[in-house]
N, C-alpha and C positions, 0 to 999 in steps of 0.2 A: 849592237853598235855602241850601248854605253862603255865597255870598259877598255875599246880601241882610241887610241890616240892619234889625232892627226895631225901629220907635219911635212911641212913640202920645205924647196929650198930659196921660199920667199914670208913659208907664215907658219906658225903653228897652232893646235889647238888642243885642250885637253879639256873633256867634262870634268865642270865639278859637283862634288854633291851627286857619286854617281849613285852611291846608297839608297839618299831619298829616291832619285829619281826610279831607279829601278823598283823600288817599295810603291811608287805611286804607278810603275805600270802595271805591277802583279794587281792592283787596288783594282784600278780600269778593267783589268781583264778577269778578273773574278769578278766584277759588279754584270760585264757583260756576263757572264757565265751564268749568273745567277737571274739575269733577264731572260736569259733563253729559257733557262729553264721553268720560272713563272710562265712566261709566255704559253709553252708546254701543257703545263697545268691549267692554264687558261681556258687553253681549245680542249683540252678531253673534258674539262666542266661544260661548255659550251656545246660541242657534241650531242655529250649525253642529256645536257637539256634539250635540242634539236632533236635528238630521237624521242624524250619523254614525248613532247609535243607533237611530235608526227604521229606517235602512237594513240596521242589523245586524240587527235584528229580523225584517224584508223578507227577506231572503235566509234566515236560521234555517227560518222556515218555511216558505219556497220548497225549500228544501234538504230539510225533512221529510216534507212532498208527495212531491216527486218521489222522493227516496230507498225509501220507503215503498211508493211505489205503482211502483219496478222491482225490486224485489223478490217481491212480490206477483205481478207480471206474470211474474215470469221462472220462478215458482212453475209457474203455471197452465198456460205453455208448456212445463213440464216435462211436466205431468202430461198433458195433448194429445200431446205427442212421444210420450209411453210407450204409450200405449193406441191407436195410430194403428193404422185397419185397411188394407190393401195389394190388398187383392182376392178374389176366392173363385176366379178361371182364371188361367190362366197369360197371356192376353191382357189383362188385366185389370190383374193387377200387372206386366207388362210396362210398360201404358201408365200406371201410376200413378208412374212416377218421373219424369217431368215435374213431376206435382206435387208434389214431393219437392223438386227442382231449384229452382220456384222460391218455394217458399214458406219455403226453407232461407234464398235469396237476401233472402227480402221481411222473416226475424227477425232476419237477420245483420244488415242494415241497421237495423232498429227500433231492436237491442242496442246497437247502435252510438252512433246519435245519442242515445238516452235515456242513457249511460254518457256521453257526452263533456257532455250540456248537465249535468249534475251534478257532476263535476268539476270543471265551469266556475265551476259556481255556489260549491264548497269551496275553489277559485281565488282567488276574489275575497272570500269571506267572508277568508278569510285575508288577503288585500291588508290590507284593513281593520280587521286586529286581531282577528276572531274566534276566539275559543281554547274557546268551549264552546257549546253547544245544547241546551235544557233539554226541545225537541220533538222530539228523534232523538240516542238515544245513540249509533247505528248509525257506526261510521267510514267513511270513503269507501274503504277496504277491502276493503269488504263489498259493492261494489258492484259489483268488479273479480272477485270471488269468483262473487259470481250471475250474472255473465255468463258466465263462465267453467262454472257447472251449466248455462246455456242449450246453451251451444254442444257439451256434452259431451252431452247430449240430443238434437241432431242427430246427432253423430257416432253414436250408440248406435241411432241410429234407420237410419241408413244401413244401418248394419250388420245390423240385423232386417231390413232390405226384402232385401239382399243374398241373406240364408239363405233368406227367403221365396222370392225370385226362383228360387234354385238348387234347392228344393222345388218348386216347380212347376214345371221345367223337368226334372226326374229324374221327378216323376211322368207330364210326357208322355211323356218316353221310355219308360217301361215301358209306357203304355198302347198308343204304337204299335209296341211290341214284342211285348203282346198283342195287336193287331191283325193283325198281320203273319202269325201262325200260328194263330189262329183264323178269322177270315174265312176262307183256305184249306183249313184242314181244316174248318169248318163246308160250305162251299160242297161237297168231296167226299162228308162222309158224306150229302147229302142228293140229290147224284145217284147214289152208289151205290143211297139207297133205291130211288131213282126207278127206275133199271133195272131193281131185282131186283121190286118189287112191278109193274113193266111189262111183263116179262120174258112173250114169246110162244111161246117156243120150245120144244121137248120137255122132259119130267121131267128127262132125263136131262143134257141142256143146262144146264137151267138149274141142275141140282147142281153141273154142272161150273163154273158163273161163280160161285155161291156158294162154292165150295172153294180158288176160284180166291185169291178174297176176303178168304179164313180165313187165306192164304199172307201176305196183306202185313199180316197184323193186327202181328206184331214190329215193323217199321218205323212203321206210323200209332200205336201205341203210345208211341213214340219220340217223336211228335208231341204227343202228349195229355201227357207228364210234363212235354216240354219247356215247356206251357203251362199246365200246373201250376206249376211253378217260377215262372213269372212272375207267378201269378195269387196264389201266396206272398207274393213279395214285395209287389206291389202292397197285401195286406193289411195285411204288416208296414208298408206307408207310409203307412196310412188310406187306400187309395185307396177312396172306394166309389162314386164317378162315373166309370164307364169312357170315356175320351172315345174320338173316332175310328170306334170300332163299337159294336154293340146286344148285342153278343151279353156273355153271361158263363162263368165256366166252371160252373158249376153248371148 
């Protein structure tokens, strides 16, 4: 419109100073131009601060999940490790340390990888400037710590199966310790019965093989304390399932 002149057939008008003015509208419209453009720059800084912080947020409670819930875990595998039963025979907790072996193998690894993606995760929270967490006070500490009660929960667990093991491996042995000398003295007093209540021979005879009898009673005696002693011990070890044989001493 600046450099149009207007003139009708009652008035006329001509800008003047059309120079300046056109210089002050290019001014105007490059100051706008240069506002849009800040503006622009504005919002992609703002943006990508908005996304920093969503992401900060993302990870906080990614980080309070998982932290949370290996703790918890490693709780519960404690309390499993402690109370774990091994067998009621000696065959039994023999073959349960297989499962020992590998389900030692199957938490080692679980602790592992649940401890490494979380540190991962306080990793990168830190890349990014994270300095607090308003959904987990818990430090990543604390995480090296509870794996560390996991694993001391195996060790302590081995170590029970161990004593177990060595307890029922002492209780066979006694049992077929009392095997050893009761089957054979059970076995003789019950053919001695057999002869003397079979016994066909004169009065006088057959005094003679019961007397004979009464001779070795010092020695089978020797047999019977011997198997008392064992049948002692065996008490003092809770034994009250004799394996190997039927018999008892009573």
């Amino acid at each position: 419109l600046l450099p149009k002149k207007y003139e009708s057939t009652y008035s006329k008008f001509e800008t003047e100073n059309k120079e300046e003015i056109e210089a002050r509208v290019q001014q105007v419209t490059a100051d706008w131009d240069s506002l849009d453009a800040l503006r622009s720059d504005q919002k992609a800084v703002l943006e990508a601060a908005l996304k920093l912080e969503e992401e900060k947020e993302r990870l906080r409670l990614e980080f309070a999940h998982k932290a949370t819930e290996f703790v918890k875990w490693t709780k519960e595998e404690c309390n499993v490790l402690s109370i774990e039963a091994f067998g009621f025979t000696l065959e039994e907790v023999t073959a349960h340390l297989a499962s020992i072996n590998s389900s030692e193998a199957a938490i080692t690894k679980e602790a592992d990888e649940k401890k490494q993606a979380i540190e991962t995760l306080d990793g990168e929270m830190k890349k990014i400037g994270v300095t607090d967490n308003a959904y987990c006070k818990r430090p990543v500490q604390d995480i090296a710590t509870a794996k560390d009660q996991v694993m001391k929960a195996l060790k302590d667990r081995m170590e029970a199966y161990q004593k177990e093991l060595a307890r029922q491996q002492a209780n066979d042995k006694l049992c077929l310790e009392f095997a050893a000398v009761a089957e054979p003295l059970s076995k003789w007093v019950m053919e001695r019965k057999t002869e003397i209540t079979t016994a066909k021979g004169s009065l006088e005879d057959q005094l003679k093989f019961v007397v004979e009898q009464i001779a070795h009673l010092p020695e089978d005696n020797k047999k019977v304390a011997e198997l008392k002693v064992i049948a002692l011990r065996m008490e003092q070890a809770g034994i009250t399932n004799i394996r190997h044989t039927t018999l008892t001493f009573k």
